[in-house]
N, C-alpha and C positions, 0 to 999 in steps of 0.2 A: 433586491431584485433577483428575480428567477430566470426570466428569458426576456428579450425581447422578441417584440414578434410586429408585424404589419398590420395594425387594425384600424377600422375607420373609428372616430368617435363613438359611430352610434354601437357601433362592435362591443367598444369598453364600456359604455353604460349597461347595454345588455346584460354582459358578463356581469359590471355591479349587480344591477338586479336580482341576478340569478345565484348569487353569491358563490361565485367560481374566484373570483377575488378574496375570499374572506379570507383574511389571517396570514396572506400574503404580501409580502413588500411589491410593489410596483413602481419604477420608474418609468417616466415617458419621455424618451428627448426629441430635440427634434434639431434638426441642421447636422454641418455635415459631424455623424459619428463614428464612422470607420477609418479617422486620420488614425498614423499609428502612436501619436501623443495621446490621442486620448483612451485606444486600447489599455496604455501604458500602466496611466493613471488610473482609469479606473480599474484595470484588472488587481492590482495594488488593494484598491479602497478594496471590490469587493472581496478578494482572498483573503484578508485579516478580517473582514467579519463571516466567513467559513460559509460565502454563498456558495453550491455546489457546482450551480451551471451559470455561464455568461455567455451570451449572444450577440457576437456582432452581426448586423446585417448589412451589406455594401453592395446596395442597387446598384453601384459604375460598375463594381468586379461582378456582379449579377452571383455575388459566391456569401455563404453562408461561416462566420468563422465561430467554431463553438469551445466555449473552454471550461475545464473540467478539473476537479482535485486540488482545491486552492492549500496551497502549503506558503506561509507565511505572508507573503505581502505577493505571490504571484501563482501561477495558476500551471499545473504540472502538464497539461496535452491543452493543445490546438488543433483543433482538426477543421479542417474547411471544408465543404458540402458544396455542389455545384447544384447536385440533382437527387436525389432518391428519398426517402421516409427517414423521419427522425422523432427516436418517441424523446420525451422530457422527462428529466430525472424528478420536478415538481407534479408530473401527472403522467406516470406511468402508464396509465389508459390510452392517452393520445397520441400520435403518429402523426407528425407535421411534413407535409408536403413542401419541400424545397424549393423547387420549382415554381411552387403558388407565390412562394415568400419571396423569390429573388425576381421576380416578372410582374 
């Protein structure tokens, strides 16, 4: 996984279609995933498979936590976002609107 991000279904088919997908891992979860057990865990899985970026997103904190520089089984920076542009280390092109994301 690269990022999580807020999209409708018909969002992620699109994206298949278009093959903005291709050759990318994608996870989808759903319920709640900004407990700090499950940051824990999964920031663990993803840093030993040397994914670069990971995404929490927590609609109740309306805040954005992103994590970066996986070294062994954890993840070197967390930085939180409430509001401003964030580009993605998967598509350097793109600048995500935080605000869009947490509202």
């Amino acid at each position: 996984m690269k990022t999580l991000a807020k999209w409708s279904i018909n969002d992620y088919h699109q994206m298949v279609a278009a093959g903005i997908l291709d050759n990318r891992q994608v996870e989808l979860l759903a319920g709640e995933t900004s407990s700090k057990r499950h940051r824990k865990l999964h920031a663990a899985i993803y840093a030993v498979a040397k994914i670069p970026e990971y995404w929490v997103l927590d609609l109740t904190a309306q805040q954005l936590r992103v994590f970066r520089n996986p070294v062994e089984d954890n993840y070197e920076t967390e930085t939180i976002y409430q509001s401003g542009l964030l580009k993605l280390l998967a598509f350097p092109e793109i600048a995500v609107s935080i605000s869009k994301l947490v509202s």
